[in-house]
C-alpha positions as CSV (number, residue, x, y, z in Angstrom):
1,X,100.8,104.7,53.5
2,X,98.8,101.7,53.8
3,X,98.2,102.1,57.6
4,X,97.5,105.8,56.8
5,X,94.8,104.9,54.2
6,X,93.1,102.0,56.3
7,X,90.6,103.9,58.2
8,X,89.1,105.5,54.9
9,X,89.0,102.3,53.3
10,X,87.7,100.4,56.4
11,X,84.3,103.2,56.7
12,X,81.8,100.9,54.8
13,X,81.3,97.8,56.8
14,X,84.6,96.7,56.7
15,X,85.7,95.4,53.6
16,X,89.5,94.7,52.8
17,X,88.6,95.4,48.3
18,X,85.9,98.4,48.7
19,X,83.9,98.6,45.4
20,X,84.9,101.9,43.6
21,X,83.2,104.5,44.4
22,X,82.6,103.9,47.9
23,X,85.1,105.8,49.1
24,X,83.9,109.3,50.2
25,X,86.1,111.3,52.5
26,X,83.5,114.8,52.5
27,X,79.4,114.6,52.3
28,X,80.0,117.6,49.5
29,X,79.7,116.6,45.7
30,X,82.1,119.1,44.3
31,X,84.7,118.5,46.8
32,X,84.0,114.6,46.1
33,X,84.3,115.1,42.1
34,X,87.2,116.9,42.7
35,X,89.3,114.5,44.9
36,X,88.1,111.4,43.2
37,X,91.4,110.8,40.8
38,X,93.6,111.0,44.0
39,X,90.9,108.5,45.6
40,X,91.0,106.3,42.4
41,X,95.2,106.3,43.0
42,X,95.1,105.5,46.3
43,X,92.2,102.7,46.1
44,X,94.8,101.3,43.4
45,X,97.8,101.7,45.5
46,X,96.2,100.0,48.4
47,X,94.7,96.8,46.5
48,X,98.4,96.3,44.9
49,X,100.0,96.7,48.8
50,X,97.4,94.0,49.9
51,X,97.6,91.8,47.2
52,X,101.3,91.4,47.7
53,X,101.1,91.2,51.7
54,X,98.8,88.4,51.4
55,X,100.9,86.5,49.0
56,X,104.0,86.6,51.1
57,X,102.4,85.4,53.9
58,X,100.7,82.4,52.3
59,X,97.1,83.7,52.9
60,X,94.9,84.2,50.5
61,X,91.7,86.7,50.2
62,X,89.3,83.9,51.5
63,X,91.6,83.1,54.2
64,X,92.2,86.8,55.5
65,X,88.2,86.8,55.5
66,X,87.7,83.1,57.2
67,X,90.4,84.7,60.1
68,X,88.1,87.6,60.7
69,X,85.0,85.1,62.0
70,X,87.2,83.3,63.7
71,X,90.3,84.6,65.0
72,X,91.5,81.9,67.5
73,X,92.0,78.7,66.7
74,X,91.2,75.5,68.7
75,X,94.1,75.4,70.6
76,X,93.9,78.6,71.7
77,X,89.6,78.7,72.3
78,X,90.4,75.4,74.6
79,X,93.7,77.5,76.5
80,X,90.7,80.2,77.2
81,X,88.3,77.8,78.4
82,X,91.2,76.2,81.2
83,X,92.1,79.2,82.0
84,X,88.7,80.6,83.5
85,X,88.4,77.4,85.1
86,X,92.1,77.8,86.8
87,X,91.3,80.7,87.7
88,X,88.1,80.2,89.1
89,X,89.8,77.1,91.4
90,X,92.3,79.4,92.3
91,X,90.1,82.4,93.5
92,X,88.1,78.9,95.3
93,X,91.4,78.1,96.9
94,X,91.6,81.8,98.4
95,X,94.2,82.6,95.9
96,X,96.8,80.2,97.9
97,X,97.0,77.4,95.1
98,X,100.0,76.5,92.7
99,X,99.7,74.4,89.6
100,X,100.2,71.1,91.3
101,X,97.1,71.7,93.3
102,X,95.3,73.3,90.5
103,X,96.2,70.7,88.4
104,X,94.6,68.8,90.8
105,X,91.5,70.4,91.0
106,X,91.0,70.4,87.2
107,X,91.0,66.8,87.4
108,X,88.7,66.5,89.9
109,X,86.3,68.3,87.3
110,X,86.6,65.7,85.0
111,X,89.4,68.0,82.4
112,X,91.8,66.0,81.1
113,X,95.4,67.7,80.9
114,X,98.8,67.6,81.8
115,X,100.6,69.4,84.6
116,X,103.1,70.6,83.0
117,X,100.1,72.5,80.6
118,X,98.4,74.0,83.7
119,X,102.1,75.2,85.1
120,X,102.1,77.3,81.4
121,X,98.7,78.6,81.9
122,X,99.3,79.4,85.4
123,X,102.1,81.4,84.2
124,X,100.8,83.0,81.6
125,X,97.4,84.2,84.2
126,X,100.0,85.5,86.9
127,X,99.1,82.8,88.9
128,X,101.7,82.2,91.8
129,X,101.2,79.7,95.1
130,X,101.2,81.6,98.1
131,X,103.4,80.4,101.1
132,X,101.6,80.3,104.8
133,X,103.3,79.9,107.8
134,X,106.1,77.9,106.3
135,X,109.6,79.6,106.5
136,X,112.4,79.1,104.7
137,X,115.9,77.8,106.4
138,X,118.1,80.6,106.7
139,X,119.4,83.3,109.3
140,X,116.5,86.0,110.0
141,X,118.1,88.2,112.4
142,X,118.2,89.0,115.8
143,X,118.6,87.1,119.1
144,X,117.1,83.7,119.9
145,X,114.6,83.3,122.5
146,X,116.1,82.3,125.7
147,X,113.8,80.8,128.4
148,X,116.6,81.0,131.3
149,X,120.1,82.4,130.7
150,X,123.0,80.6,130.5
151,X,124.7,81.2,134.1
152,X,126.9,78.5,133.7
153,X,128.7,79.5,130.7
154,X,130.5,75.8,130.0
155,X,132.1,76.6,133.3
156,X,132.6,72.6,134.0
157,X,135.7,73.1,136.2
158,X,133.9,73.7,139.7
159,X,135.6,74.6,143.1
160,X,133.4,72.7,145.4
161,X,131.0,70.0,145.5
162,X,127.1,70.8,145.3
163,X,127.8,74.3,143.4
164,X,126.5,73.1,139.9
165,X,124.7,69.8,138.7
166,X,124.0,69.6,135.1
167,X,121.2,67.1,134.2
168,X,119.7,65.6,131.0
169,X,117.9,62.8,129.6
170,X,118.5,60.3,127.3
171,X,116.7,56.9,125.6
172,X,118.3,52.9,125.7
173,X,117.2,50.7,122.9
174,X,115.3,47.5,124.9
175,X,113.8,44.3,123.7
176,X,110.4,45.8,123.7
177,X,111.0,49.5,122.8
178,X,112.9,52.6,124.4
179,X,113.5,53.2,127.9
180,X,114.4,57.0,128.9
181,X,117.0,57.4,131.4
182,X,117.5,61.1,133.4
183,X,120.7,61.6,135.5
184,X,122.0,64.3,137.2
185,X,125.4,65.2,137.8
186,X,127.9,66.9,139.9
187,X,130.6,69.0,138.0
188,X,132.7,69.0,140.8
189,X,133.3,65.1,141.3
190,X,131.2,63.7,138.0
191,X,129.1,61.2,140.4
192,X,126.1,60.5,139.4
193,X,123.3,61.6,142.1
194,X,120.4,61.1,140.9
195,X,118.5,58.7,138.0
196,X,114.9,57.8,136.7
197,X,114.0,55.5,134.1
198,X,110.1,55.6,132.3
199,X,109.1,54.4,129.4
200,X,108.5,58.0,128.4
201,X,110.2,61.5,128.1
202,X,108.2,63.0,130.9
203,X,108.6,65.9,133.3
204,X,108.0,63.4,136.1
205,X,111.4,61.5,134.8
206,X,113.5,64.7,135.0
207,X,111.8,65.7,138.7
208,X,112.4,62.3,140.0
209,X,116.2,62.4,139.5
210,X,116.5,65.2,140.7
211,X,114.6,65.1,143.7
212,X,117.2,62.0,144.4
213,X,120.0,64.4,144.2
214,X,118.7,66.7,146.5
215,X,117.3,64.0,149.0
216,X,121.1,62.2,148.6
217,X,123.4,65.4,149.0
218,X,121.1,68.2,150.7
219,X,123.2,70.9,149.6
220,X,123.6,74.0,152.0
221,X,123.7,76.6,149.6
222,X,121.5,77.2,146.9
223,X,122.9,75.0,143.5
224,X,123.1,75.6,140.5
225,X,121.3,72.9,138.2
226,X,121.9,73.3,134.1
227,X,119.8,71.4,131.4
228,X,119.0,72.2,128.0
229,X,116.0,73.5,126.6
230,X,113.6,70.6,126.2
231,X,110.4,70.9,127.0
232,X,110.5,69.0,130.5
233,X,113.1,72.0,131.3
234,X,110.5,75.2,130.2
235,X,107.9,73.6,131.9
236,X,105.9,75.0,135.1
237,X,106.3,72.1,137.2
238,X,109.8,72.3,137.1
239,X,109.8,76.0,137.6
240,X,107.8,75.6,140.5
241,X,109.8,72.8,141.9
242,X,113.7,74.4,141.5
243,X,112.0,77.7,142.7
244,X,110.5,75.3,145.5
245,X,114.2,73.8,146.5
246,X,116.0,76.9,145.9
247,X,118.0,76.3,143.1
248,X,119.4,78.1,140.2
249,X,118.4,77.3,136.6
250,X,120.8,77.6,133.8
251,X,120.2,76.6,130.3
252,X,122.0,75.9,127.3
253,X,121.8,77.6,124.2
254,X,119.5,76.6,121.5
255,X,120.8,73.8,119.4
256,X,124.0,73.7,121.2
257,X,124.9,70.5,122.5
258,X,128.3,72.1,123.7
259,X,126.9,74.2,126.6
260,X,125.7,70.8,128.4
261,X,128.9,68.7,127.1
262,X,129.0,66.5,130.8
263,X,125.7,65.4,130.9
264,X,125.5,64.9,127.1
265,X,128.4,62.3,127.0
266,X,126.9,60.3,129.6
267,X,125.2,57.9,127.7
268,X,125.2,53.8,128.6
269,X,125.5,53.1,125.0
């Protein structure tokens, strides 16, 4: 009844106690004389609802009024104020900040708060950080990239000499740094027949070596050289120079140490 009666009693400016005889429901003074005992009751009924409402909840008339001018408090005016300014850093940001970087920001403009108070007010705005070109570990799907294919297959057991070198590179600890040693190797006999040392991981280091195997054995038919997929491998000087010398590239699968097992446990160390 008393939400059903608060729109009548709420017509003239809003008073919670209207004065008697305020209450008018019809511009019509005959229909006004003769609903006025009903208005009486319910002006009665509704002081005695508030009355005891107000009571319960530990507010009293003065209080219910003092709420109307100001309904937030100071907490909540200052959790406003933040807010606009998180947002208005995060809009800035192109809508890619989280709260650590926001947090941020507000500090910058002189605010003083916690992070842990801009992660709530984040929250509580929808604000989420959005993620760039990072991904996520995990499987996506779908076969990996291959630059060459894998035509040797761990086939390490060879019938002849000069049918399929594998070759890699690999770093000694010196008195002064790193050195970088390439090799390449013959799967039929496991000689070494070529090397290069630099101080760096160079194409030149991996060309070097093998140019000494090819200069050393000269094979007649065309070889079959296997490496993994470091970039010295993809490059375009050594496509141009096994493409040059008539040999086959093969390459190892990605992150699999495995499919280049000789040349990978040939290490001075």
């Amino acid at each position: 009844m008393l939400t059903e009666l608060w729109p009548a009693f709420t017509e003239g400016g809003g008073a919670l106690f209207p004065k008697s005889g305020d209450l008018r429901v019809h511009s019509h003074p005959r229909i006004n004389k003769m609903i006025e005992p009903e208005l009486a009751c319910c002006e009665y009924i509704f002081r005695r609802e508030s009355t005891i409402a107000l009571g319960h909840s530990g507010t009293g008339t003065s209080g219910f009024y003092a709420w109307q001018k100001s309904p937030l408090s100071t907490g909540a005016e200052e959790d406003a104020r933040q807010t606009e300014l998180i947002l208005q850093a995060w809009s800035d940001s192109g809508k890619a900040y989280g709260y650590r970087m926001l947090h941020n920001d507000l500090l910058d403009q002189g605010e003083a708060c916690y992070s842990n108070r801009v992660a709530r007010l984040t929250s509580l705005a929808g604000i989420k950080a959005q993620i760039g070109l990072k991904r996520r570990p995990g499987s996506y799907g779908g076969k990996p990239s291959l630059a060459v294919h894998n035509t040797l297959d761990r086939q390490f057991d060879v019938a002849a000499p000069d049918w399929a070198w594998v070759i890699d590179i690999t770093d000694i600890r010196a008195l002064e740094g790193f050195a970088y040693l390439a090799v390449v190797i013959d799967l039929y006999s496991r000689r070494m027949l070529g090397l290069s040392m630099q101080s760096r991981q160079t194409t030149d280091a991996v060309l070097q070596a093998l140019h000494m195997a090819l200069w050393r054995r000269k094979p007649k038919q065309r070889a079959l050289i296997h490496s993994d997929q470091g970039p010295r491998f993809t490059s375009m000087e050594w496509a141009a120079f096994t493409q040059a010398h008539n040999l086959e590239h093969s390459m190892s699968q990605r992150d699999n140490c495995h499919d280049n097992a000789v040349a990978e446990s040939f290490s001075p160390r």
